[in-house]
Backbone as XML, in Angstrom:
<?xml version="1.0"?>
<chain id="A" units="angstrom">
  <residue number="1" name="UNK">
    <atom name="N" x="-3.251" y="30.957" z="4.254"/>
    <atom name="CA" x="-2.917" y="29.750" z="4.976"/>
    <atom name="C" x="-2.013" y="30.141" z="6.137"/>
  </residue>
  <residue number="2" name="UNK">
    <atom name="N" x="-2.295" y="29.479" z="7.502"/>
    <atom name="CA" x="-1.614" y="30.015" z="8.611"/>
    <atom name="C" x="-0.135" y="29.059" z="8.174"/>
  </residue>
  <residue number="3" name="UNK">
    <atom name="N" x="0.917" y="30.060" z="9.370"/>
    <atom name="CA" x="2.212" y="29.358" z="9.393"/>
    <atom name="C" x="1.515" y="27.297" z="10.230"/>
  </residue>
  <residue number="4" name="UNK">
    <atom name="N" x="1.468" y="27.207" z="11.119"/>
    <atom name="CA" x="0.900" y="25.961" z="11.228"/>
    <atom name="C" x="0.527" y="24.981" z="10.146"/>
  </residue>
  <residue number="5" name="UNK">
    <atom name="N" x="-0.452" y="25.222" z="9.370"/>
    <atom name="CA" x="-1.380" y="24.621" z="8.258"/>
    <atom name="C" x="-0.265" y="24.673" z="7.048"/>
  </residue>
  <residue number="6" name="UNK">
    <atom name="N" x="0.808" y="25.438" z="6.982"/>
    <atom name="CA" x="1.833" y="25.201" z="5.702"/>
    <atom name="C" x="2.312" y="24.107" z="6.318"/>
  </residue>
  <residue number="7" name="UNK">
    <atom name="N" x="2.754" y="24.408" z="7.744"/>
    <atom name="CA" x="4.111" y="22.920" z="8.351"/>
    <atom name="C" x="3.365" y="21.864" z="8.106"/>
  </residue>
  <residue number="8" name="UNK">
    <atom name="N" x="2.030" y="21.901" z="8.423"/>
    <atom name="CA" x="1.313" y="20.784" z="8.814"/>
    <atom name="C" x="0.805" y="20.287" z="7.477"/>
  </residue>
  <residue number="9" name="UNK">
    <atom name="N" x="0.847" y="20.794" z="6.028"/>
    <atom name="CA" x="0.987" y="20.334" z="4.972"/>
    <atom name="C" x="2.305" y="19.589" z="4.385"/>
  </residue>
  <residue number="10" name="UNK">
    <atom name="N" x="3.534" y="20.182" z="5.055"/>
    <atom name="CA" x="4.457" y="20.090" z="4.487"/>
    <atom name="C" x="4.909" y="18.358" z="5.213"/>
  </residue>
  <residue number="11" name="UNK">
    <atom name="N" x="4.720" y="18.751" z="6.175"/>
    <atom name="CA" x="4.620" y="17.227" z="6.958"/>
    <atom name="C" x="3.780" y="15.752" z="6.082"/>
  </residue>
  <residue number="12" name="UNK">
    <atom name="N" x="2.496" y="16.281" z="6.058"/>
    <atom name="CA" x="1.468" y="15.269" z="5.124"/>
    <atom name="C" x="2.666" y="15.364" z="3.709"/>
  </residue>
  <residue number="13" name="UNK">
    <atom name="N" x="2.841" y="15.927" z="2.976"/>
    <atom name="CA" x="3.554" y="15.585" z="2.037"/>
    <atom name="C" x="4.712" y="14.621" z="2.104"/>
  </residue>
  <residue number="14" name="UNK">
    <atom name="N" x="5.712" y="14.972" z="3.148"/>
    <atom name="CA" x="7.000" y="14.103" z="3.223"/>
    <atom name="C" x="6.195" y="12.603" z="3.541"/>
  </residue>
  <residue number="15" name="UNK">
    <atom name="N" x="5.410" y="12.861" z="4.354"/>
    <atom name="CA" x="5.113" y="11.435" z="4.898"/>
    <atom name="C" x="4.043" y="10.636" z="3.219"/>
  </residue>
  <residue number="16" name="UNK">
    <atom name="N" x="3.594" y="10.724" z="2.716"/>
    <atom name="CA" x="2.708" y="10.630" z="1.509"/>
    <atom name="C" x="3.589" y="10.363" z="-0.060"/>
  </residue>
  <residue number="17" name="UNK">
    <atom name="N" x="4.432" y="11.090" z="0.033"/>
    <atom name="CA" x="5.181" y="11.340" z="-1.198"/>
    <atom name="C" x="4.802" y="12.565" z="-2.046"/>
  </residue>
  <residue number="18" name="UNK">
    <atom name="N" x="4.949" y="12.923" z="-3.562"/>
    <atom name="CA" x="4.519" y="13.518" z="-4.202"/>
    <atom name="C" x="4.369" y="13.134" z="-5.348"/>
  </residue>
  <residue number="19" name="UNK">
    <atom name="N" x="2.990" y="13.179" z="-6.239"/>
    <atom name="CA" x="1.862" y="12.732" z="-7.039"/>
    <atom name="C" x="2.721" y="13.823" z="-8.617"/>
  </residue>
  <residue number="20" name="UNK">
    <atom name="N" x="2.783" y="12.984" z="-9.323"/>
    <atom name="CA" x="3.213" y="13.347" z="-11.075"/>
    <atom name="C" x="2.635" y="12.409" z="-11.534"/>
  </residue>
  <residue number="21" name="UNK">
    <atom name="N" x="3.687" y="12.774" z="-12.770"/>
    <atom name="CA" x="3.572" y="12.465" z="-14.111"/>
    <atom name="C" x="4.940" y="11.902" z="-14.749"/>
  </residue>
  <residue number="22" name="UNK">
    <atom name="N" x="5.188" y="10.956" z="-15.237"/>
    <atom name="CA" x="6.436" y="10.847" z="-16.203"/>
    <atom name="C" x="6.461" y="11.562" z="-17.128"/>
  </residue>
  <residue number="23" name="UNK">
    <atom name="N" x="7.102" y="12.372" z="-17.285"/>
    <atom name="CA" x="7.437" y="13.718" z="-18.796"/>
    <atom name="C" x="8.526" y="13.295" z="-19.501"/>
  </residue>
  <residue number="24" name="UNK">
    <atom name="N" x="9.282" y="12.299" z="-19.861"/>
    <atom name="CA" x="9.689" y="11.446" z="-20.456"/>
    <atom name="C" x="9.575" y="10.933" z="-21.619"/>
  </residue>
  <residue number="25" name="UNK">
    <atom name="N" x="9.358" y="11.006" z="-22.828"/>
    <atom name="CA" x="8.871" y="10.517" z="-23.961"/>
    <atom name="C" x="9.366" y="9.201" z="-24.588"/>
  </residue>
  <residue number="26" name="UNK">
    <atom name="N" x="10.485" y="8.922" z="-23.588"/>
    <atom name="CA" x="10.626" y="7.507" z="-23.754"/>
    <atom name="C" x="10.488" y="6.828" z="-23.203"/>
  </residue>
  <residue number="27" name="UNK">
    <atom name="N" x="10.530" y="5.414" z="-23.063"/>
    <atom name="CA" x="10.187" y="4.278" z="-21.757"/>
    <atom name="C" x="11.179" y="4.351" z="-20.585"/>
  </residue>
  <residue number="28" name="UNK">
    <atom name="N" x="10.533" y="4.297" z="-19.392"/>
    <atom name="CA" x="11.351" y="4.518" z="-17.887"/>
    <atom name="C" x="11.455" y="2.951" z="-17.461"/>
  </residue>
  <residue number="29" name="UNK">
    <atom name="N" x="12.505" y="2.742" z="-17.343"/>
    <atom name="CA" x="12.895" y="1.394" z="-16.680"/>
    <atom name="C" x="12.540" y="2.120" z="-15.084"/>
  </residue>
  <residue number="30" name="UNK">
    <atom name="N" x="11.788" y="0.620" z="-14.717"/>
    <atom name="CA" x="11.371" y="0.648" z="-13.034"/>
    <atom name="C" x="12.371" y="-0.527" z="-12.826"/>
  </residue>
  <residue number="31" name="UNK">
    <atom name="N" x="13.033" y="-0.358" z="-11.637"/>
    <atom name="CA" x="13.661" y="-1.400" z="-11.292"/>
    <atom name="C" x="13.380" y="-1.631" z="-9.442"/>
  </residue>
  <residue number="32" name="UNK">
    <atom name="N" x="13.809" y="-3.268" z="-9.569"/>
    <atom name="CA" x="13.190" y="-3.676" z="-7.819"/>
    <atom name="C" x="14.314" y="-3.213" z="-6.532"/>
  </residue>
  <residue number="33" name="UNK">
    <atom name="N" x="15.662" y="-2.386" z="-6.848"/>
    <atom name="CA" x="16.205" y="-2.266" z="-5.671"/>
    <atom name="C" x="17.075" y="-0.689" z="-6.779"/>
  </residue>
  <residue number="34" name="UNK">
    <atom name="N" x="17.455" y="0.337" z="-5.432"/>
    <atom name="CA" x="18.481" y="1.074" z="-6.445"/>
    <atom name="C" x="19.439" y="1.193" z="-6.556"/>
  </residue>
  <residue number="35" name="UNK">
    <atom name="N" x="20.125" y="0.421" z="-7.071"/>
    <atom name="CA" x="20.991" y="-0.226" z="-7.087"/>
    <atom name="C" x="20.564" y="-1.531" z="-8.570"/>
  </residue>
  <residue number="36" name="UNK">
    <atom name="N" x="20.759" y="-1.374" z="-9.602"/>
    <atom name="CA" x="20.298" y="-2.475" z="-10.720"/>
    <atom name="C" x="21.232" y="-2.873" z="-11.424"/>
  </residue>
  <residue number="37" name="UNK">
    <atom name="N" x="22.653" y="-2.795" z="-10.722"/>
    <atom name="CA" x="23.278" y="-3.755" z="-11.684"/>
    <atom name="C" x="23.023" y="-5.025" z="-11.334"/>
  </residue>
  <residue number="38" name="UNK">
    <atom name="N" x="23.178" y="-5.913" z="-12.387"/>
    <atom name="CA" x="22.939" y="-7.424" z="-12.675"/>
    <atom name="C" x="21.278" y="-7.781" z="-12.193"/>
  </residue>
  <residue number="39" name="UNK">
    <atom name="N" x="20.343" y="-6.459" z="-12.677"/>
    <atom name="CA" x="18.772" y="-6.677" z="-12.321"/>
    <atom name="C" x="18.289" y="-6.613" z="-13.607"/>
  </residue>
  <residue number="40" name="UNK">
    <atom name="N" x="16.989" y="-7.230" z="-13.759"/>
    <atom name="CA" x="16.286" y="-6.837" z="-15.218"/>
    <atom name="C" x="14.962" y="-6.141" z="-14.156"/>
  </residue>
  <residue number="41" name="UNK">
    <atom name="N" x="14.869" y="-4.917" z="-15.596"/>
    <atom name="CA" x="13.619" y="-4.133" z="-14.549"/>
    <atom name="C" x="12.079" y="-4.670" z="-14.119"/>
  </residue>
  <residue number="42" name="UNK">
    <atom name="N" x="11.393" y="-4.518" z="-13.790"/>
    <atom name="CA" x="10.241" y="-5.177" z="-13.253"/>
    <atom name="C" x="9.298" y="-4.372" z="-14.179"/>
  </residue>
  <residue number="43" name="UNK">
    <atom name="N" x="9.411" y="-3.245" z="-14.649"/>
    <atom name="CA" x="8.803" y="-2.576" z="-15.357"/>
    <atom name="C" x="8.730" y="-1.688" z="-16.438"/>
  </residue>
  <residue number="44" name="UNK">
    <atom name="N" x="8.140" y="-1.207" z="-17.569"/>
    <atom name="CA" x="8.419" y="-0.281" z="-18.018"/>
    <atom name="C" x="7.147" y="0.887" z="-18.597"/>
  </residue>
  <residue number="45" name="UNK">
    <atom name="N" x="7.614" y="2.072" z="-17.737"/>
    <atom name="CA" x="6.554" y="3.536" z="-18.000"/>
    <atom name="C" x="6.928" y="4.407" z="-18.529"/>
  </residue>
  <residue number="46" name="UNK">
    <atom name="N" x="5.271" y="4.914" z="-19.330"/>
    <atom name="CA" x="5.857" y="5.704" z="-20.641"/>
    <atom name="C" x="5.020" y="7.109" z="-20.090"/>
  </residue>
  <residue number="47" name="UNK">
    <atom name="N" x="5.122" y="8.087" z="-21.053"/>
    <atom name="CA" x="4.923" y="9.412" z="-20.630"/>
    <atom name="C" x="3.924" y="9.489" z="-20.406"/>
  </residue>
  <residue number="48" name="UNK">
    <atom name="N" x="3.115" y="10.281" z="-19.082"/>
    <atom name="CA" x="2.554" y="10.724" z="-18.577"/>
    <atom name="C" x="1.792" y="9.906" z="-17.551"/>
  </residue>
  <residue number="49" name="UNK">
    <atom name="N" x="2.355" y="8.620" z="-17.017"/>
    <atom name="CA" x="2.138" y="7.593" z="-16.294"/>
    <atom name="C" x="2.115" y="8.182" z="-15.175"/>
  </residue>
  <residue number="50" name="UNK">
    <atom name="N" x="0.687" y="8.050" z="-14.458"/>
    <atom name="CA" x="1.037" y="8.601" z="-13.026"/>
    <atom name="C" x="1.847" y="8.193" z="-11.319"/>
  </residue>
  <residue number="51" name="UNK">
    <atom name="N" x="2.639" y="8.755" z="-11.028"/>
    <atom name="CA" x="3.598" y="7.727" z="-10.000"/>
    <atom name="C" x="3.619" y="8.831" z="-8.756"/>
  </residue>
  <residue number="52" name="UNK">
    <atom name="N" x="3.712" y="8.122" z="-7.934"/>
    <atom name="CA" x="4.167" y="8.718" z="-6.380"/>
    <atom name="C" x="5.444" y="8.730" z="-6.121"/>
  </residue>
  <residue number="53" name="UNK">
    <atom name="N" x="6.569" y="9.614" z="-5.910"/>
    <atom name="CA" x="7.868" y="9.488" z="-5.678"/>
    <atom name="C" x="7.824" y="9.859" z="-4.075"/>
  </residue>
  <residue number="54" name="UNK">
    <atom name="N" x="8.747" y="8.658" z="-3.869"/>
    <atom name="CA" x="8.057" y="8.263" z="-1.954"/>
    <atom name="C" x="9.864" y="8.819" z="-1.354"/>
  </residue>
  <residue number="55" name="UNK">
    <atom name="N" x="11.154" y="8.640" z="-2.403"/>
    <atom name="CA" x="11.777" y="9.105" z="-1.680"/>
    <atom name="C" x="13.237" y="9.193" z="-2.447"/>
  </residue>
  <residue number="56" name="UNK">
    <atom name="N" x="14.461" y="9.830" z="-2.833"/>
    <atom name="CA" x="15.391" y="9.962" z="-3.282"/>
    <atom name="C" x="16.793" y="9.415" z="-2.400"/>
  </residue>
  <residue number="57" name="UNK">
    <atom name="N" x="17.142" y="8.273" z="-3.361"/>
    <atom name="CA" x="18.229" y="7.690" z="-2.649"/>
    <atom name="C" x="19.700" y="8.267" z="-3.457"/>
  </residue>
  <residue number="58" name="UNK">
    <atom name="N" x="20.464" y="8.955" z="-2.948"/>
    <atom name="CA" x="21.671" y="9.499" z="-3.629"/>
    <atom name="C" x="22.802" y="8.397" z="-4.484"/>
  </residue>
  <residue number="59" name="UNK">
    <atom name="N" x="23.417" y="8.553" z="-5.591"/>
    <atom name="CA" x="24.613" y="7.233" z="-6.215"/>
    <atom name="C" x="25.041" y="6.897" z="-5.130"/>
  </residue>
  <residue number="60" name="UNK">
    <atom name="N" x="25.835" y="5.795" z="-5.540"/>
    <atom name="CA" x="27.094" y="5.479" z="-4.316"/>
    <atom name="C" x="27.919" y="4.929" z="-5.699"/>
  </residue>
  <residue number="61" name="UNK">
    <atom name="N" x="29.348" y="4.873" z="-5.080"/>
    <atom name="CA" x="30.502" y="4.178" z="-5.932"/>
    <atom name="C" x="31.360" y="3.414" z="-4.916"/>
  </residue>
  <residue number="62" name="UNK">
    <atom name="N" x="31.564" y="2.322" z="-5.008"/>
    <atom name="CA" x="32.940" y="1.782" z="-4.270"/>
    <atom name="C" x="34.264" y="1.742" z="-4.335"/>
  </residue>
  <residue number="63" name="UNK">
    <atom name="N" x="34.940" y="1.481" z="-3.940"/>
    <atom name="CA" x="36.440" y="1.638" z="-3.692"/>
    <atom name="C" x="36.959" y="1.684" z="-5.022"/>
  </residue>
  <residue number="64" name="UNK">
    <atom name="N" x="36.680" y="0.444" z="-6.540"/>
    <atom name="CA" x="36.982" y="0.132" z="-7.571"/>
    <atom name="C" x="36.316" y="1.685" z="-8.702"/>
  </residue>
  <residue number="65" name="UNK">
    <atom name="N" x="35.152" y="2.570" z="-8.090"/>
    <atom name="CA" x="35.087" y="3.426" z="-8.561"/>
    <atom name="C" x="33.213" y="2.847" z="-9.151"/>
  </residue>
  <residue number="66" name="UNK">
    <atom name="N" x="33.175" y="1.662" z="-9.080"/>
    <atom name="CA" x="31.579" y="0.560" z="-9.517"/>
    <atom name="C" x="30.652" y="1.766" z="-8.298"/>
  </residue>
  <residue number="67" name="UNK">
    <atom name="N" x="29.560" y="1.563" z="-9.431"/>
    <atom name="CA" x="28.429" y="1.706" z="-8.523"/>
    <atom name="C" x="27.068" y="2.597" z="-9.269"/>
  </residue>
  <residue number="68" name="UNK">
    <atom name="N" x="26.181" y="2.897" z="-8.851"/>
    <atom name="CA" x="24.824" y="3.218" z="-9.264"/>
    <atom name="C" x="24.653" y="4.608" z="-9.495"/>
  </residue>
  <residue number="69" name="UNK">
    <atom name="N" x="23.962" y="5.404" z="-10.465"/>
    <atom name="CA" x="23.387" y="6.660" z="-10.080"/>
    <atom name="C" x="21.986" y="7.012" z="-8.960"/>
  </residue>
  <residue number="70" name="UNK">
    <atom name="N" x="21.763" y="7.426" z="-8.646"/>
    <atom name="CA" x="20.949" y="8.599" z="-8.518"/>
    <atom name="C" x="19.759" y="7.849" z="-8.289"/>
  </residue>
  <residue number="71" name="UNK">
    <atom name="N" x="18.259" y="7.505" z="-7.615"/>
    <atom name="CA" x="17.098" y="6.870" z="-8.319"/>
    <atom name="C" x="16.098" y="7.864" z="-7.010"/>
  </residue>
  <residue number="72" name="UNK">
    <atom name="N" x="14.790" y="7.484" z="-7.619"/>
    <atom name="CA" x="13.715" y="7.728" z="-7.006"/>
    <atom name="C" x="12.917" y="6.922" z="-6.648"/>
  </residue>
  <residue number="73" name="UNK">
    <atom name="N" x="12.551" y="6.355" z="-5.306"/>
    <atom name="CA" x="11.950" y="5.116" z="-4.937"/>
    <atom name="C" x="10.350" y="5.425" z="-5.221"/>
  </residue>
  <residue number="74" name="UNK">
    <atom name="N" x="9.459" y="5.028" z="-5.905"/>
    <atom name="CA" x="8.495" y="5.092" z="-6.996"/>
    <atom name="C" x="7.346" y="4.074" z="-6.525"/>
  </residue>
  <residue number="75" name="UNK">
    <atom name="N" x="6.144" y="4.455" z="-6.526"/>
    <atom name="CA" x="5.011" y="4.087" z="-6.687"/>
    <atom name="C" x="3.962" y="4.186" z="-8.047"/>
  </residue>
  <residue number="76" name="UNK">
    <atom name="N" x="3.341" y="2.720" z="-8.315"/>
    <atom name="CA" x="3.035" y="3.034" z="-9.432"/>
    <atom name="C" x="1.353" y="2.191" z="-9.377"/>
  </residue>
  <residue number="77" name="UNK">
    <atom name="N" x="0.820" y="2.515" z="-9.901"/>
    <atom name="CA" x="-0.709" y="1.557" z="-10.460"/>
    <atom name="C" x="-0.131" y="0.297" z="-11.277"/>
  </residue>
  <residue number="78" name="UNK">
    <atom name="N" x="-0.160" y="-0.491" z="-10.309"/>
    <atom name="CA" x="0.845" y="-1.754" z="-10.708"/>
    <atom name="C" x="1.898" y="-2.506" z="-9.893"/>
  </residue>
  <residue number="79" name="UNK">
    <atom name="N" x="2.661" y="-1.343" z="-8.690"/>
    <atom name="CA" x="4.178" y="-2.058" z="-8.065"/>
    <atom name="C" x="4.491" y="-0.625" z="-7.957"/>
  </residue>
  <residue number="80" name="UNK">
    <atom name="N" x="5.469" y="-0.972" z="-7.491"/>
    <atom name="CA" x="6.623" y="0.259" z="-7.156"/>
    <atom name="C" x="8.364" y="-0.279" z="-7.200"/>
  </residue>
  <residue number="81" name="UNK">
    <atom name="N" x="8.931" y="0.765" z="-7.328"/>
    <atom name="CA" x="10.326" y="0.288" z="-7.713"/>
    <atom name="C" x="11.102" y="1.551" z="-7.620"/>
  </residue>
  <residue number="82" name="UNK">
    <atom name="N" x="12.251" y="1.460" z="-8.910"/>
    <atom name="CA" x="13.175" y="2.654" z="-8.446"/>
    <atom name="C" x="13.307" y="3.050" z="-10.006"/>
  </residue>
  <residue number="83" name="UNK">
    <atom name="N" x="13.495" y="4.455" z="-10.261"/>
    <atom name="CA" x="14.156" y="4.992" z="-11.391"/>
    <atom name="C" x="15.122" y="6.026" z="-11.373"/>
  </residue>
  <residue number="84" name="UNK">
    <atom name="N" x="15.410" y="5.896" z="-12.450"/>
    <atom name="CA" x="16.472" y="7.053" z="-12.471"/>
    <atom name="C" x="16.752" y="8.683" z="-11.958"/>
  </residue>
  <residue number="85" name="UNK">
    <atom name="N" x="17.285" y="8.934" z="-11.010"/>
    <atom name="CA" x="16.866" y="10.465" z="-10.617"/>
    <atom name="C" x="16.666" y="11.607" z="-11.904"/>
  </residue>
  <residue number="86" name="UNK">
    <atom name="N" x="17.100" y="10.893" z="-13.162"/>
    <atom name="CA" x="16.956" y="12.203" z="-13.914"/>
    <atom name="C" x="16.011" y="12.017" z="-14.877"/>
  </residue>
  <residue number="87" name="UNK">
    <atom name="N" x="15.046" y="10.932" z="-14.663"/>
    <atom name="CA" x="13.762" y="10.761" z="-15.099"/>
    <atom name="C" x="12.769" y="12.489" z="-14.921"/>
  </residue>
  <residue number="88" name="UNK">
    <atom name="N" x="12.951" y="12.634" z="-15.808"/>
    <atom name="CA" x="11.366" y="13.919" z="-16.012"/>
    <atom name="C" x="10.307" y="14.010" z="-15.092"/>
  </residue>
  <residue number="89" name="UNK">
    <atom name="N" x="9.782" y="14.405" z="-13.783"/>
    <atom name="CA" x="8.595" y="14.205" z="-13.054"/>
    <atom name="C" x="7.790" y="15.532" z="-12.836"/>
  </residue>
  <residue number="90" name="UNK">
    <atom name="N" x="6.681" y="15.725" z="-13.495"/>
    <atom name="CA" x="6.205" y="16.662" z="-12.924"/>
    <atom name="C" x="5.218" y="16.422" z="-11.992"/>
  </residue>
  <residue number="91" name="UNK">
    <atom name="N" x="4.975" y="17.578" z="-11.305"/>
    <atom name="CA" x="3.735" y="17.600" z="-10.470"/>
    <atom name="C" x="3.035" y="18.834" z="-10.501"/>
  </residue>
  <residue number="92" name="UNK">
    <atom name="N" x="1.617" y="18.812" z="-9.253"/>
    <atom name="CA" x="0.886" y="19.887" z="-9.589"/>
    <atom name="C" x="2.141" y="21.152" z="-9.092"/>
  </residue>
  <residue number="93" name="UNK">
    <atom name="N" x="2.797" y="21.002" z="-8.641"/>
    <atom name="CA" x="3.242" y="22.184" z="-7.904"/>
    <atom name="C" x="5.057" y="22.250" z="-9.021"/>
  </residue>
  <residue number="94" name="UNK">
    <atom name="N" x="4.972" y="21.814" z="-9.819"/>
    <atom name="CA" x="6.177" y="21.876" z="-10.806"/>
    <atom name="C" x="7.304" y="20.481" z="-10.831"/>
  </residue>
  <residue number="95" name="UNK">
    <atom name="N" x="8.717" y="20.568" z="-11.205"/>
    <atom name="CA" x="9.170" y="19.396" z="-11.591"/>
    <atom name="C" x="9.679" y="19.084" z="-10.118"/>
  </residue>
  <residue number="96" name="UNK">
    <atom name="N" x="9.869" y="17.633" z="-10.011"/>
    <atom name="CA" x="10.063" y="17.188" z="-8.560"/>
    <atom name="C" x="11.672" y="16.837" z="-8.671"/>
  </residue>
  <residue number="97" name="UNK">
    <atom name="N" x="12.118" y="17.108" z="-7.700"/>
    <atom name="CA" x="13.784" y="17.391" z="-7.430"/>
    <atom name="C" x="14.052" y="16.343" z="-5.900"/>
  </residue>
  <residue number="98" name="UNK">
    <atom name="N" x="15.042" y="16.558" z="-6.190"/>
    <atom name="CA" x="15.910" y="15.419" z="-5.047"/>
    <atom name="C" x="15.284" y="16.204" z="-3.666"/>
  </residue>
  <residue number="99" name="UNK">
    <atom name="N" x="15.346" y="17.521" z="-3.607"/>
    <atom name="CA" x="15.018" y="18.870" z="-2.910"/>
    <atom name="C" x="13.526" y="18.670" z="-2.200"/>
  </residue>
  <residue number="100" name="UNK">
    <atom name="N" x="12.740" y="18.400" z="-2.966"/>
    <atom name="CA" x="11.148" y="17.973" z="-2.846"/>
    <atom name="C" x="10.433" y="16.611" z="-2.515"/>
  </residue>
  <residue number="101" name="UNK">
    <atom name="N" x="11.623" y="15.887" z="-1.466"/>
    <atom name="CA" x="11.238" y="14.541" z="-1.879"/>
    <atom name="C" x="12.221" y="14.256" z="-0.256"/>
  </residue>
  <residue number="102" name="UNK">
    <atom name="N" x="11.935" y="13.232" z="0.948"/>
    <atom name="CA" x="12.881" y="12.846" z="1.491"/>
    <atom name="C" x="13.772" y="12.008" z="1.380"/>
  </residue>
  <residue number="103" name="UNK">
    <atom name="N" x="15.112" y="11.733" z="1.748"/>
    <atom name="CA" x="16.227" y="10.838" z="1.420"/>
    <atom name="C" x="15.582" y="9.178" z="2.011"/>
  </residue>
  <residue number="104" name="UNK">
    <atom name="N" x="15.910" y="8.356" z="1.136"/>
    <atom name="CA" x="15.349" y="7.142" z="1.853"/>
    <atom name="C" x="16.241" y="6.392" z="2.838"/>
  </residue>
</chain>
C-alpha cells in the first residue's frame, strides 16, 4: 500500500468511524447525551452487538468536583447514543481506544 492510499484510508476512517463489537458480557447502557446524569438510557447492548464508534468525548468535572466519565459517541442498528469509554470494543484491526477514534 502506497504512503498516499494509507493517509487516504486513514482519512475515510476518521471521517466514517470504526466498525466492532461490544466484548462486554454484560448489558451496555446507551445513553442520549455524554453527560447522563439525571438521564435514563435509551438503550441497552449486550455482547457482541455491532456499533460504529463515531467519536470519544473526554470526562469533565466542575468546580464542586460533579461531573461525567469518559464516553464514546456510538452508532447502533437501532439509534445511536453514548457509552462508557471503558466499554470493551473490538474491531477488525483490534480493541478501539480513545487513540483510534476522533475527539468529538
Amino acid at each position: 500500500m502506497s504512503v498516499v492510499a494509507a493517509g487516504l484510508a486513514t482519512v475515510v476512517l476518521a471521517g466514517c468511524g470504526v466498525d466492532g463489537k461490544i466484548g462486554n458480557y454484560d448489558k451496555v447502557s446507551v445513553w442520549p447525551d455524554a453527560d447522563s446524569r439525571g438521564q435514563s438510557p435509551v438503550a441497552d447492548l449486550t455482547t457482541l452487538t455491532p456499533v460504529t464508534v463515531e467519536c470519544y468525548t473526554p470526562g469533565s468535572t466542575d468546580a464542586n468536583g460533579f461531573g461525567y466519565g469518559a464516553t464514546y459517541k456510538i452508532s447502533y442498528d437501532g439509534g445511536s447514543g453514548y457509552i462508557d469509554a471503558s466499554t470493551s470494543i473490538m474491531s477488525d484491526d483490534g480493541a478501539v481506544s480513545p487513540e483510534r477514534v476522533p475527539k468529538c
